[in-house]
One Martini backbone bead per residue (centre of mass of N, CA, C, O) as a GRO file, in nm:
protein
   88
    1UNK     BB    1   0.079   0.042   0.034
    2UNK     BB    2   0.101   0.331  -0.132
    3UNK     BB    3   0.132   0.707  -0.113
    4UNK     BB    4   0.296   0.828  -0.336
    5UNK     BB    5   0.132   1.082  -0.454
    6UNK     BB    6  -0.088   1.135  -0.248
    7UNK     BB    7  -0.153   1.218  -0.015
    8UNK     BB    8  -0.098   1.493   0.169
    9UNK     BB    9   0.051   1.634   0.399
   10UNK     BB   10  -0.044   1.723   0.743
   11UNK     BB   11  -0.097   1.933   1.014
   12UNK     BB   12  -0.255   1.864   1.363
   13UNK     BB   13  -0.277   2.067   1.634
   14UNK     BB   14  -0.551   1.933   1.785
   15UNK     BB   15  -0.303   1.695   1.844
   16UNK     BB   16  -0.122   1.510   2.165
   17UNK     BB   17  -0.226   1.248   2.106
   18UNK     BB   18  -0.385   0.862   2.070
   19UNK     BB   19  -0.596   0.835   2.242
   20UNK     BB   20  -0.846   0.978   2.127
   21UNK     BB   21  -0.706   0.871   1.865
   22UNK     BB   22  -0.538   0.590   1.724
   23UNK     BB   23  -0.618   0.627   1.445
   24UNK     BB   24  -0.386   0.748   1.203
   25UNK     BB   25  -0.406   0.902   0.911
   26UNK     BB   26  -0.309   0.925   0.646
   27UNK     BB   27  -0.107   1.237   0.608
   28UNK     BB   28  -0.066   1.274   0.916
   29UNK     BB   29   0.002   1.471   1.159
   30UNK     BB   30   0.174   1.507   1.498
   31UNK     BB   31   0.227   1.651   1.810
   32UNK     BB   32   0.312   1.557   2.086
   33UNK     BB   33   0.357   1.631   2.416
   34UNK     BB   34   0.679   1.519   2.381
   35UNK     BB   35   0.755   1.600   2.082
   36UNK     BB   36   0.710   1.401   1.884
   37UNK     BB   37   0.628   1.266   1.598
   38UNK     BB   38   0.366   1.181   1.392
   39UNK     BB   39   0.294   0.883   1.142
   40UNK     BB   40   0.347   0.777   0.825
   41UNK     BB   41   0.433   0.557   0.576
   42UNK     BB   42   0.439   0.590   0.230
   43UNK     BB   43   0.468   0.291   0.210
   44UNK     BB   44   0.315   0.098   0.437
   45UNK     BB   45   0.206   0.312   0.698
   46UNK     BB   46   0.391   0.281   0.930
   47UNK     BB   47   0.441   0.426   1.200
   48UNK     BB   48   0.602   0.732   1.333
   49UNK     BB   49   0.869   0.833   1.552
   50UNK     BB   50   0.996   1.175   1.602
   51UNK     BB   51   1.276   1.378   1.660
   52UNK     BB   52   1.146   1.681   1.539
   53UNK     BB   53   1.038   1.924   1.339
   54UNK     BB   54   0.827   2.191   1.188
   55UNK     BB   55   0.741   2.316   0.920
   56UNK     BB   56   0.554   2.564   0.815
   57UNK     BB   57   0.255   2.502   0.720
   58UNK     BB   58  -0.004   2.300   0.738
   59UNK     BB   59  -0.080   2.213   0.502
   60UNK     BB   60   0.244   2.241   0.405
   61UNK     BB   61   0.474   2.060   0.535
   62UNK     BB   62   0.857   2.028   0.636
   63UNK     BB   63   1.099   1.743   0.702
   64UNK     BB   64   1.445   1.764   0.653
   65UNK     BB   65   1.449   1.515   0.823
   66UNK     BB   66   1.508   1.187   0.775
   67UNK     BB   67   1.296   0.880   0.752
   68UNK     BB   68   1.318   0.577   0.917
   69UNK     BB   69   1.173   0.290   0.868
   70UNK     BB   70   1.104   0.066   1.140
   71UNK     BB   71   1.047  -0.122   0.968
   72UNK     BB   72   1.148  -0.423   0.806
   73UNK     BB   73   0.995  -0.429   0.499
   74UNK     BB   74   1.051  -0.187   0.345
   75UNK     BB   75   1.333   0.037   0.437
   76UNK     BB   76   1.244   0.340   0.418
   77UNK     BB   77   1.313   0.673   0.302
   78UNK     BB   78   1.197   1.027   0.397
   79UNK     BB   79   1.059   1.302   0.304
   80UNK     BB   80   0.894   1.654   0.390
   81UNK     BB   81   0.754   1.866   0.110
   82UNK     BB   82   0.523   2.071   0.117
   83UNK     BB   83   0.330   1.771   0.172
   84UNK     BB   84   0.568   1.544   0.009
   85UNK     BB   85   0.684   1.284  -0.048
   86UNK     BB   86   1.065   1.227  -0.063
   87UNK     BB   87   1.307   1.021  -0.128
   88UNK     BB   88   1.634   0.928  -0.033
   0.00000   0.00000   0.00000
């Protein structure tokens, strides 16, 4: 299930952490109260929890900083820029 050049990513700044909604939609960021990010990959889908920053607007967020997927199955690496994933 690839998402690459599907949905964009975008940041939810209304949630902060996995409680209140448990299943978190691809495509979508949070970021924890506790500081990491959270996300999807867009290669498996498999969560990700990310200690980095988030830039730009909501609507179409930045992630400069590489993100390995810690699937052990699809072993993608990828970055977000301008809310769209980008294979580093």
């Amino acid at each position: 299930m690839s998402a690459w050049g599907g949905k964009p990513y975008r940041f939810n700044p209304d949630f902060d952490a996995l409680g209140p909604r448990p299943f978190l939609p691809s495509g979508e960021i949070i970021k924890h109260r506790g500081g990491a990010l959270i996300l999807r990959c867009p290669e498996c889908n498999a969560m990700q929890f990310i200690a980095t920053e988030i830039q730009g607007e909501n609507e179409a967020p930045t992630i400069t900083t590489p993100i390995k997927c810690a699937c052990v199955r699809c072993d993608c690496e990828f970055r977000i820029r301008s809310g769209k994933a980008i294979p580093v």
